[in-house]
C-alpha positions in Angstrom: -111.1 82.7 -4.6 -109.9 78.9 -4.2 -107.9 79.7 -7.4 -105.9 83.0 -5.1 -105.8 81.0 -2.2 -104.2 77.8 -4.2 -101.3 80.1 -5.4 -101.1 82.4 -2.2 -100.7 79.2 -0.3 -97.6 77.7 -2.6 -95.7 80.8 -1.3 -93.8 80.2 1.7 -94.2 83.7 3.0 -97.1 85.9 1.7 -95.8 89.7 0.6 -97.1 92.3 2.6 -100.1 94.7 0.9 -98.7 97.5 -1.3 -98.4 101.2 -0.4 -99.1 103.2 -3.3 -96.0 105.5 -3.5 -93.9 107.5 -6.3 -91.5 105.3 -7.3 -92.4 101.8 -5.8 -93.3 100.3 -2.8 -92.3 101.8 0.6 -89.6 99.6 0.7 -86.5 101.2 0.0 -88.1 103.8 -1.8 -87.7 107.8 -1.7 -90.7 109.6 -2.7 -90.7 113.6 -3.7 -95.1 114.2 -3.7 -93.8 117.9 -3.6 -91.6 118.1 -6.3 -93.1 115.5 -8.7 -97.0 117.2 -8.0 -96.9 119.1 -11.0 -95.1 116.5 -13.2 -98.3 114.6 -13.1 -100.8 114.2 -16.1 -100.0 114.9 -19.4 -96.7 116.4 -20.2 -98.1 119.4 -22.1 -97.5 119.9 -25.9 -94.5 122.6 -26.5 -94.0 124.9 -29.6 -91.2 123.1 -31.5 -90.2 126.1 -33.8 -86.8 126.9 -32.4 -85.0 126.0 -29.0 -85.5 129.8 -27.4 -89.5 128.8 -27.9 -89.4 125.8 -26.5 -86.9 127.2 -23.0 -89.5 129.3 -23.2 -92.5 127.1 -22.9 -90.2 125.1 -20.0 -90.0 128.3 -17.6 -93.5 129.3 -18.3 -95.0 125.5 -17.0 -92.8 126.1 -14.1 -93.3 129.5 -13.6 -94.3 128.5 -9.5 -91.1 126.5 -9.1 -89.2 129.1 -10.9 -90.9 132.3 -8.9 -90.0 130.3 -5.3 -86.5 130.3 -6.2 -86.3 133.3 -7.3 -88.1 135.0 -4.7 -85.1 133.3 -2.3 -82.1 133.7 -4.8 -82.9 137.6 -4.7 -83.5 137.6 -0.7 -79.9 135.5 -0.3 -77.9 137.9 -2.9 -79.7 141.1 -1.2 -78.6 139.9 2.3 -74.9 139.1 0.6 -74.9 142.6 -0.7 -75.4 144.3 2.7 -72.4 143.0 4.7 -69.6 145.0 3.1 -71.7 148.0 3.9 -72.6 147.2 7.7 -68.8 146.5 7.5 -67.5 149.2 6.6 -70.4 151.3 9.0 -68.4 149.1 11.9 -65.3 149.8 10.9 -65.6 153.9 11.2 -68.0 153.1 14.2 -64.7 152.0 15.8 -62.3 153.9 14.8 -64.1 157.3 15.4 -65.9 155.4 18.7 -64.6 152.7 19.7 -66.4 150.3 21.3 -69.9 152.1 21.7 -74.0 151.0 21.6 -73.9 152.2 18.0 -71.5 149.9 17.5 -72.4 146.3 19.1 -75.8 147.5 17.1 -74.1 147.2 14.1 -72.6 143.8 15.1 -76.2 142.4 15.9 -77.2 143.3 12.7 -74.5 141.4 11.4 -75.2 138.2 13.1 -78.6 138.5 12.4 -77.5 139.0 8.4 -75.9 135.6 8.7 -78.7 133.8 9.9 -81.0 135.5 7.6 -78.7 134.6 4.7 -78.3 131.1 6.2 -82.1 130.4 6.5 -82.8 131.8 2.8 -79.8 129.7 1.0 -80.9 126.6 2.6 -84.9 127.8 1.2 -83.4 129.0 -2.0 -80.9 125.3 -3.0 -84.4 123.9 -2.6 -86.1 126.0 -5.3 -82.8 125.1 -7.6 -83.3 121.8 -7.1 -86.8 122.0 -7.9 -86.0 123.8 -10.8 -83.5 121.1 -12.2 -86.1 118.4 -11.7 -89.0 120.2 -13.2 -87.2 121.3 -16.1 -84.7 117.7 -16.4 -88.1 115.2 -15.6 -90.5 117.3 -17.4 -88.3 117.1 -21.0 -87.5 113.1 -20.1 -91.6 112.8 -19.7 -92.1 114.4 -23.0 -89.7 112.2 -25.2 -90.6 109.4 -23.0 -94.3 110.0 -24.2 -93.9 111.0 -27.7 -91.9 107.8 -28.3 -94.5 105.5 -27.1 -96.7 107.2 -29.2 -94.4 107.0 -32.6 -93.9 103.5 -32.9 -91.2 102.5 -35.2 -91.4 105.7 -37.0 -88.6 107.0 -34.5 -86.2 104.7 -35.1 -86.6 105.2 -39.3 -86.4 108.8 -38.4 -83.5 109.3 -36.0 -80.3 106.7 -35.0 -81.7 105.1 -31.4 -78.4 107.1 -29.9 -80.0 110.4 -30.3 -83.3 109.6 -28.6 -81.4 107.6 -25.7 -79.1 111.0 -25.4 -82.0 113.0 -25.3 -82.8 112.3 -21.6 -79.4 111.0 -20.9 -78.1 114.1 -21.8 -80.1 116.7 -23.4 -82.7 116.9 -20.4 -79.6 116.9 -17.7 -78.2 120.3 -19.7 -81.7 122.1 -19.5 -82.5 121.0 -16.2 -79.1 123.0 -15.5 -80.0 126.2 -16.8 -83.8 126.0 -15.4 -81.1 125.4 -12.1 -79.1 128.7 -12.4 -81.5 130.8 -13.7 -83.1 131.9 -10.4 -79.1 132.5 -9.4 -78.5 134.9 -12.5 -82.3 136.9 -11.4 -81.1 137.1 -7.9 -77.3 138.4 -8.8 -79.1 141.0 -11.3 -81.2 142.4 -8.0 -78.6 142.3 -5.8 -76.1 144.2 -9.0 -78.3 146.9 -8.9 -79.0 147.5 -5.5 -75.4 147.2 -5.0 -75.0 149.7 -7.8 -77.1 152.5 -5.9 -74.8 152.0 -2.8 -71.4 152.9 -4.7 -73.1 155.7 -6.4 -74.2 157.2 -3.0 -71.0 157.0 -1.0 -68.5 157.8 -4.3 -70.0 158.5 -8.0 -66.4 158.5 -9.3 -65.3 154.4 -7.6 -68.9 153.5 -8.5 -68.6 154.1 -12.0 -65.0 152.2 -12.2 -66.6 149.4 -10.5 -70.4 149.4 -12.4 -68.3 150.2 -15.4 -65.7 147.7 -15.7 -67.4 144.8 -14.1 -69.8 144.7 -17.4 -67.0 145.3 -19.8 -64.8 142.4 -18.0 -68.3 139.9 -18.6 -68.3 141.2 -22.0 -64.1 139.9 -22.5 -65.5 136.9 -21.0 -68.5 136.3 -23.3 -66.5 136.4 -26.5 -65.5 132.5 -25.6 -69.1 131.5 -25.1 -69.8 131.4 -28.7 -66.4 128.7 -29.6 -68.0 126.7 -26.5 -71.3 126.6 -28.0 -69.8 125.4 -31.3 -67.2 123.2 -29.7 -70.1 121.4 -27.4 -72.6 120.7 -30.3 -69.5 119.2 -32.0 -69.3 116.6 -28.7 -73.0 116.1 -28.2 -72.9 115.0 -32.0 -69.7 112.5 -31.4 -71.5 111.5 -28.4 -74.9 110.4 -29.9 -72.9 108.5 -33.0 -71.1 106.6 -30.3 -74.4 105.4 -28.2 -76.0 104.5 -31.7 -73.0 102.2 -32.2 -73.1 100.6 -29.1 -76.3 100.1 -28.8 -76.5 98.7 -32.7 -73.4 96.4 -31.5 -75.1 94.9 -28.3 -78.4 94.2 -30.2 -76.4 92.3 -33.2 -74.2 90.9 -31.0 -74.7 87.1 -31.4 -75.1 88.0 -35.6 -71.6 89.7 -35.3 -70.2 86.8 -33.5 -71.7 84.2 -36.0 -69.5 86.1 -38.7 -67.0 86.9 -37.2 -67.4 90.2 -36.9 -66.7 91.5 -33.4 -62.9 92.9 -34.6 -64.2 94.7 -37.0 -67.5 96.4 -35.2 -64.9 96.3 -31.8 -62.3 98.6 -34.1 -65.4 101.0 -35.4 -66.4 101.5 -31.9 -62.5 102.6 -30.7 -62.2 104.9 -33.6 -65.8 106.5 -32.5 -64.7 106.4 -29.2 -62.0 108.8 -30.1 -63.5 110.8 -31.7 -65.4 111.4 -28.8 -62.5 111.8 -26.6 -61.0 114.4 -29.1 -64.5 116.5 -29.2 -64.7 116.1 -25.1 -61.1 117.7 -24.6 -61.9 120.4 -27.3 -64.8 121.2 -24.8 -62.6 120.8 -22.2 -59.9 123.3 -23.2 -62.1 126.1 -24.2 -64.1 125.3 -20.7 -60.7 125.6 -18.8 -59.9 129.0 -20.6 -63.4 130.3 -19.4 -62.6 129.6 -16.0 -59.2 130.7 -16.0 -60.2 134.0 -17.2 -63.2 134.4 -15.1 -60.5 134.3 -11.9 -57.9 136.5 -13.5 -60.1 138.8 -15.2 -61.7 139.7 -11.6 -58.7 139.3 -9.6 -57.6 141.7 -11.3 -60.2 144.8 -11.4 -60.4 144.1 -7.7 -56.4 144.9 -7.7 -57.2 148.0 -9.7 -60.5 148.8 -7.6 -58.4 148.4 -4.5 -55.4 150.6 -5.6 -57.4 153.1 -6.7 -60.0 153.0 -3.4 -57.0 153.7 -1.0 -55.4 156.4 -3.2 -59.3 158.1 -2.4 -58.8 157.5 0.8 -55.6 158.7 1.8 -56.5 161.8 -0.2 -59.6 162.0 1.8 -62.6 161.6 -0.5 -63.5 158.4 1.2 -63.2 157.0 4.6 -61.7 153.7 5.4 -65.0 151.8 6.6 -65.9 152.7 2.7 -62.5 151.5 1.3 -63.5 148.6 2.7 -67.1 148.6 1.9 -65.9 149.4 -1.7 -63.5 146.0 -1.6 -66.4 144.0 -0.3 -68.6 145.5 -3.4 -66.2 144.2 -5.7 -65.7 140.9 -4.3 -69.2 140.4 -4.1 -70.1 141.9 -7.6 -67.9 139.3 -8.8 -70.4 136.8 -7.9 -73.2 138.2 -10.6 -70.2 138.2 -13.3 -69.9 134.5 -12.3 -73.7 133.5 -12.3 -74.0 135.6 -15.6 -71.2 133.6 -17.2 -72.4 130.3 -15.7 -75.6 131.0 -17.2 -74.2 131.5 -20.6 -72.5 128.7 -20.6 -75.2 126.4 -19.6 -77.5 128.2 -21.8 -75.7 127.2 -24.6 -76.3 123.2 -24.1 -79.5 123.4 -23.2 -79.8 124.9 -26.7 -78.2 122.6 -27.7 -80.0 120.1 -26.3 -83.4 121.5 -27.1 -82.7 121.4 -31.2 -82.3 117.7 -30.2 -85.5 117.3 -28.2 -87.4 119.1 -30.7 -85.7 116.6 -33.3 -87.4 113.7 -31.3 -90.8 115.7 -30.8 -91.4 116.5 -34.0 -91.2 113.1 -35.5 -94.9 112.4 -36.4 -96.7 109.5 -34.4 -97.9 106.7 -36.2 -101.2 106.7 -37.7 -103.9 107.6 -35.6 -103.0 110.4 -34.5 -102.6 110.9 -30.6 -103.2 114.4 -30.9 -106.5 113.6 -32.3 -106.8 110.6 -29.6 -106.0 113.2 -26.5 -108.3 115.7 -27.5 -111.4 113.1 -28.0 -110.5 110.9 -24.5 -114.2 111.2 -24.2 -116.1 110.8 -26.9 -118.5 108.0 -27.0 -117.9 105.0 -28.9 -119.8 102.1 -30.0 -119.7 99.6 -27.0 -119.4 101.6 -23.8 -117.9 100.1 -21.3 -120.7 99.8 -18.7 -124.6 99.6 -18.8 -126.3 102.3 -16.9 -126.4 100.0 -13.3 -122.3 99.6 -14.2 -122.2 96.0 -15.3 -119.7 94.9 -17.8 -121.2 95.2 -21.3 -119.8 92.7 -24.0 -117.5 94.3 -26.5 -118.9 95.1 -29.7 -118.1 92.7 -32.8 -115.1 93.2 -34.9 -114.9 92.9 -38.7 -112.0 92.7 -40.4 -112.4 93.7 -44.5 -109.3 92.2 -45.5 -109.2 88.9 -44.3 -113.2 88.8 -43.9 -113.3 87.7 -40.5 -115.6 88.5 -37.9 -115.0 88.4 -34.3 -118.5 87.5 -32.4 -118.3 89.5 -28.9 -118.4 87.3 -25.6 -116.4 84.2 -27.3 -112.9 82.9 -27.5 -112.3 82.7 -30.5 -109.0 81.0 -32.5 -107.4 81.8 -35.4 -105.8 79.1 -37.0 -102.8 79.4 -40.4 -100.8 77.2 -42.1 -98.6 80.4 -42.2 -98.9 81.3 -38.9 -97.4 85.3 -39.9 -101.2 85.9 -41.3 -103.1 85.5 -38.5 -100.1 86.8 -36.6 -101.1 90.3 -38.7 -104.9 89.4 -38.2 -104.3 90.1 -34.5 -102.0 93.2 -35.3 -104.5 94.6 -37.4 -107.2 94.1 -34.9 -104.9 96.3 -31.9 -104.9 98.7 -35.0 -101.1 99.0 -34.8 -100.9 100.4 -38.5 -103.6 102.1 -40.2 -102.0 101.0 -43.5 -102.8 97.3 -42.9 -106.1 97.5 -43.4 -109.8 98.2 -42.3 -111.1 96.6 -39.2 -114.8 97.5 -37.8 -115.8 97.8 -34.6 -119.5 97.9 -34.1 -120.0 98.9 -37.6 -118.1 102.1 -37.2 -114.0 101.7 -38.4 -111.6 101.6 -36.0 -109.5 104.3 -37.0 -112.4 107.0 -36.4 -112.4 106.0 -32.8 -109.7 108.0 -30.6 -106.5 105.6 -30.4 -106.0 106.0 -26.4 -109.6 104.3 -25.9 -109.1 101.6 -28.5 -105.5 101.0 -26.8 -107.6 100.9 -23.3 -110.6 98.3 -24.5 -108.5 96.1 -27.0 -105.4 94.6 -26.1 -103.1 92.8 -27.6 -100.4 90.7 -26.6 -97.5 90.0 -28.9 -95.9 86.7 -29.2 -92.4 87.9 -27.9 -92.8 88.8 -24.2 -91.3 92.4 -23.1 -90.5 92.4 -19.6 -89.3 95.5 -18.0 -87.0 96.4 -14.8 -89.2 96.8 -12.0 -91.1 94.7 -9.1 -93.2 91.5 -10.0 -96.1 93.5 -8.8 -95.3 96.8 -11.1 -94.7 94.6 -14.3 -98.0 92.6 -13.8 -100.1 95.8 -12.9 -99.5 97.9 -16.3 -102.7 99.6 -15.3 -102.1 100.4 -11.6 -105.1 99.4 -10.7 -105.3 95.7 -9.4 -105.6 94.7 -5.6 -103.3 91.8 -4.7 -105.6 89.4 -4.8 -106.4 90.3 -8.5 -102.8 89.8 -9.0 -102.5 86.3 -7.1 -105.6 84.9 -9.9 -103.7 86.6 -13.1 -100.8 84.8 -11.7 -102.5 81.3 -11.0 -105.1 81.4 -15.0 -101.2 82.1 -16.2 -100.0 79.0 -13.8 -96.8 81.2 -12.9 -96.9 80.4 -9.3 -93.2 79.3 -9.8 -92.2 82.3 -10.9 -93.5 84.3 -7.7 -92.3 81.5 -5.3 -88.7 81.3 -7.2 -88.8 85.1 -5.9 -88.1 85.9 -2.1 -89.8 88.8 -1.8 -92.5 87.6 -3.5 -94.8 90.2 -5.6 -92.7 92.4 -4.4 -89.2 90.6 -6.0 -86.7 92.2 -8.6 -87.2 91.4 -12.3 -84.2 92.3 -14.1 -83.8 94.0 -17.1 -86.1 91.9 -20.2 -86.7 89.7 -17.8 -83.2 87.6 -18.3 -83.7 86.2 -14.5 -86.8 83.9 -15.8 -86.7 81.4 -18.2 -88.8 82.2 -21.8 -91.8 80.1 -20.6 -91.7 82.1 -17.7 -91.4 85.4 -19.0 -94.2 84.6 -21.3 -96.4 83.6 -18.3 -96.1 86.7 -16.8 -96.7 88.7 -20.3 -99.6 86.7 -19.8 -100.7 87.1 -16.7 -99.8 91.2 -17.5 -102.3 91.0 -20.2 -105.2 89.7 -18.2 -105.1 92.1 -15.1 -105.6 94.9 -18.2 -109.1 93.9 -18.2 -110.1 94.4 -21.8 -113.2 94.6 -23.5 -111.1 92.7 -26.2 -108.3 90.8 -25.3 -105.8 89.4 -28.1 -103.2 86.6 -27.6 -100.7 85.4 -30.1 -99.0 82.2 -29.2 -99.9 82.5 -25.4 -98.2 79.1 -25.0 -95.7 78.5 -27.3 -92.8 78.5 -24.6 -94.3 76.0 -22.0 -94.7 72.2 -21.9 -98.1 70.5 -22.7 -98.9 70.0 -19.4 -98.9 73.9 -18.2 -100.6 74.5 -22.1 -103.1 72.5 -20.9 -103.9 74.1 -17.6 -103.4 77.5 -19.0 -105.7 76.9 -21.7 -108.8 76.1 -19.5 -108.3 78.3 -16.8 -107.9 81.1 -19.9 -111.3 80.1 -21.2 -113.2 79.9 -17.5 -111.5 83.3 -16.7 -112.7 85.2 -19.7 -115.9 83.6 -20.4 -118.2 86.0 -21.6 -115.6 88.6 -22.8 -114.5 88.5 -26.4 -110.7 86.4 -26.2 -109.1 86.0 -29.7 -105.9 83.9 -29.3 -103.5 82.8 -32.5 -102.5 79.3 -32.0 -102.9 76.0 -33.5 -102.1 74.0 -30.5 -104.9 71.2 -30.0 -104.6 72.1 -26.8 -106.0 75.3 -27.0 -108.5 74.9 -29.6 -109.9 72.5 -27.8 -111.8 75.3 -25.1 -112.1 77.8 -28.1 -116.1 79.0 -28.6 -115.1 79.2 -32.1 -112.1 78.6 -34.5 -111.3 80.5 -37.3 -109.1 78.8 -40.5 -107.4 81.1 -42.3 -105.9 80.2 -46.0 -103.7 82.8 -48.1 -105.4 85.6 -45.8 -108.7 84.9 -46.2 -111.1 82.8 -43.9 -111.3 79.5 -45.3 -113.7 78.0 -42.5 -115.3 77.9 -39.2 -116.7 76.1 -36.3 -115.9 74.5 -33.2 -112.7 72.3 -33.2 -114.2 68.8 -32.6 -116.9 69.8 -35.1 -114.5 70.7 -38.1 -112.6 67.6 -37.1 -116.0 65.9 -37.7 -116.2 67.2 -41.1 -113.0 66.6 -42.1 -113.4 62.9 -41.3 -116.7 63.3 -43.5 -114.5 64.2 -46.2 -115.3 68.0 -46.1 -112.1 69.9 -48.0 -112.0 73.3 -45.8 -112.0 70.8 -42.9 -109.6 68.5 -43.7 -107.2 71.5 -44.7 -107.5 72.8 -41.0 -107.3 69.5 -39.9 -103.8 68.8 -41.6 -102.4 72.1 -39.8 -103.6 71.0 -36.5 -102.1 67.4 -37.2 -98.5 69.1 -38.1 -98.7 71.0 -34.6 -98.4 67.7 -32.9 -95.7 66.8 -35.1 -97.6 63.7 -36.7 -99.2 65.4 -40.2 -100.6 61.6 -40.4 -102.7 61.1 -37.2 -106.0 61.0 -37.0 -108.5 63.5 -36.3 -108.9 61.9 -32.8 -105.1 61.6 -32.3 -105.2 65.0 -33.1 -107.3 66.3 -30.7 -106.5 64.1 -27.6 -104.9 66.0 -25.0 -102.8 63.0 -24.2 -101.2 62.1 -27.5 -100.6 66.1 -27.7 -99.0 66.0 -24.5 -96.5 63.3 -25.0 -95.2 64.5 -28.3 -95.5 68.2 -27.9 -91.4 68.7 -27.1 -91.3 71.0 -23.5 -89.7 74.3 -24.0 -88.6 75.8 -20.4 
């Protein structure tokens, strides 16, 4: 508690607690607990056969969503559908009455049509909108989660453009057919009831409307189909395009050390165009669609009224039903519209679902998460609590390549004169790749055990910090599951407290995106201090403090050891500095372990003229960057901390 109060106190102005919200803090923040209720959990696993199976799969998860809007679509379309006819009642009403009871009661019921209609289009835009979000947010979750589950198999799979367009795009198109969809049900009611009406008051207008109204949709539909092919063209163009940006802005500073930015600059243009030539080949066909779904209708109704008032000056139909019969048509056009609408977006989110079920079906790396979901809670060798809930040490992990074995409730170092082995010591141990190699853990192997628990009890921090966009608070809390004073000690073992007091709001402040706001021994503080708040049974750190001065190495490296003392800590470093609080160090040599001990000890035998010893004692020499100092020199924090260079 001294250490929290020590770091809370270097902040001029302590952040106030956090409200657990969607999205955030309060601050700022819009929250939708309706909407986003079902969206929680597990995305769901959908049939990735064709893109009708997976639409499919979308409506049926949000078949409650889907039914409210519906329900309000149909009520809004029905009350739509009844004002031409208590028009056209009015209209005889007056000319055969003028203004009588019968009348102003058809009036009220007009007024009262509007405000029903009102109330149920306000009710039914909130089911479309619910719609979109289910069906957009529900395909961004599922890519979102496959890909953190692939690993770098995506990326040898599929160009980076086409998984970025898949929620960029793809989910944007499907979330505007899930939209429309309750628009086309209620226009389909409201076509048939409508239907019924016509019939009743004149079989032979009825049929020219119900008639020609389908075969003017069917004119229409025949440019659906160039559309289709003219928009997959464009989605393709597009996708090639965001591949080559993004591939430019990640090489940019190679590209610039060869000289290349003219040439990658041109490619880009010429892709660009390419784009722009697809987007108006869209655009043209689009524009056609439209044009003809005014003309086309415009028209009938020209025909439907021409015809109508030959009826009615003949006398087969009065003029409150000429007028009904204009409304009819009018409002019939409205289905034709939705119908067409719906085609239209029905064809990108086809589209787009043969591309998310491009990025779905690209197998996850070994270790299957399938297998890891469906065994969450299976038992394990080294459950996390005894029976009266206190913390049980991890269980020991052997590794059969290298031959190393990691005792449970130490910190233990691992030590290279090429520091990429035990680099892939600790990568192996998170069991990143099956391939690499064999690791035990508490006799059983690690792959056997389900991959979402060994990601939850063995962490492993990588030597290149990834910071997201988010809140101070957010990016420490990967878990969501620390208080704030949980936070305050991660940040003050990782002695970041000038990183939350260079911050104005405090926890609470804006990291930008990678973290390019904080230097890279701050960033690599607060992948630190990230790391700890996870809690592990195992906790992994590669070059925790490569990026800071001697001085903050130092500190970090004894509150490190105090923090975790009694949990099993394996860190890759050969910093003096470091070693020094290790329970145990490791020397590794061409893969294999070479020796062990304490540090002082092996610097003990490597005085005593002990081979292994003085190997390990050469490496730890050359971090200090005097190979010829003595083993004291060596391992005095002072001499380490004038010649180890500061990197800030």
């Amino acid at each position: 508690m001294a250490a929290t109060q020590t770091l809370r106190d270097a902040v001029e102005e302590p952040p106030p607690s956090p409200r657990k919200s969607v999205g955030g803090p309060a601050q700022g923040r819009v929250t939708l607990p309706v909407v986003l209720t079902a969206l929680q959990g597990h995305p769901g696993h959908p049939p990735l056969t064709r893109p009708g199976a997976y639409l499919g799969w979308l409506i049926r998860r949000q078949a409650g969503v889907l039914t409210f809007a519906v329900v309000f679509a149909v009520l809004e379309a029905a009350s739509l559908a009844a004002v031409p006819y208590l028009l056209g009642v009015a209209l005889d009403q007056g000319l055969s009455e003028g203004m009588s009871r019968e009348l102003l009661i058809t009036v009220g019921w007009l007024l009262g049509l509007g405000l029903f209609g009102a109330i149920t289009s306000a009710l039914g835009h909130v089911g479309d909108t619910s719609s979109w979000l289910h069906g957009s947010f529900r395909t961004s979750r599922l890519v979102g989660h496959h890909v953190t589950r692939t690993g770098d198999a995506i990326s040898d799979e599929l160009p980076t453009g086409e998984v970025v367009s898949t929620v960029a795009s793809d989910a944007f198109h499907i979330g505007n057919m899930m939209e429309i969809f309750p628009r086309l049900a209620g226009s389909v009611v409201a076509y048939l009831a409508v239907a019924v009406l016509v019939l009743q008051q004149s079989r032979t207008l009825g049929l020219v409307i119900l008639i020609g109204l389908p075969v003017t949709a069917a004119v229409l539909s025949l440019l659906v189909k160039p559309l289709h092919v003219r928009q997959a063209k464009h989605r393709e163009e597009s996708g090639r395009l965001t591949t080559l940006g993004s591939d430019t802005v990640s090489g940019l500073r190679v590209l610039r050390g060869i000289g290349g930015e003219d040439a990658f600059a041109a490619r880009y243009a010429q892709q660009s165009q390419q784009v722009r030539g697809a987007g108006v080949g869209v655009a043209a066909t689009a524009s056609v669609l439209q044009a003809m779904q005014v003309l086309l209708p415009g028209l009938f109704i020209a025909g439907v009224v021409w015809f109508g008032a030959r009826l009615t000056l003949t006398g087969d139909i009065t003029p409150g039903q000429l007028v009904a019969f204009y409304g009819y048509t009018a409002f019939l056009a409205m289905p034709l519209q939705a119908a067409t609408q719906f085609m239209q977006m029905l064809t990108r989110a086809r589209v787009g679902a043969r591309k998310v079920i491009a990025v779905l079906s690209v197998p996850p790396m070994a270790g299957s998460i399938a297998e890891s979901e469906a065994s969450d809670d299976a038992a394990y060798p080294g459950d996390a609590t005894r029976a009266d809930d206190r913390p049980r040490p991890a269980p020991d992990l052997r590794d059969a390549t290298s031959g190393v074995q990691i005792r449970p409730g130490r910190l233990t170092a691992l030590v290279s004169p090429r520091p990429d082995e035990s680099a892939e010591l600790a990568t192996r141990l998170g069991r990143f790749d099956d391939a690499d190699g064999e690791v035990l853990y508490g006799g059983e192997p690690l792959t056997s055990l389900p991959l979402a628990q060994v990601r939850e009890r063995i962490v492993v921090s990588a030597a290149t910090p990834q910071l997201f966009t988010g809140t101070l608070r957010h990016e420490l809390d990967a878990r969501d599951r620390a208080d704030e004073a949980d936070l305050y000690q991660a940040l003050e073992v990782a002695d970041a407290h000038d990183v939350l007091s260079s911050m104005p709001d405090g926890l609470d402040g804006e990291i930008t995106e990678k973290g390019r706001s904080l230097s890279g021994g701050q960033r690599q503080r607060v992948a630190l201090a990230r790391a700890l708040l996870t809690e592990p049974e195992t906790l992994v750190l590669v070059e925790p403090t490569s990026a800071v001065d001697a001085h903050t190495e130092a500190r970090i490296a004894d509150r490190l050891a105090r923090h975790r003392a009694g949990r099993t800590t394996v860190v890759v470093t050969a910093s003096p500095l470091v070693l020094e609080h290790a329970d145990e160090v490791v020397f590794l040599d061409g893969g294999r372990e070479r020796v062990r001990g304490r540090h002082r000890e092996l610097l003990d035998r490597a005085n005593a003229g002990d081979p292994d010893a003085a190997a390990y004692q050469w490496v730890v020499a050359r971090q200090t960057g005097s190979p010829g100092e003595t083993a004291a020199s060596a391992a005095s924090p002072e001499t380490t901390a004038e010649s180890v260079q500061e990197v800030h």
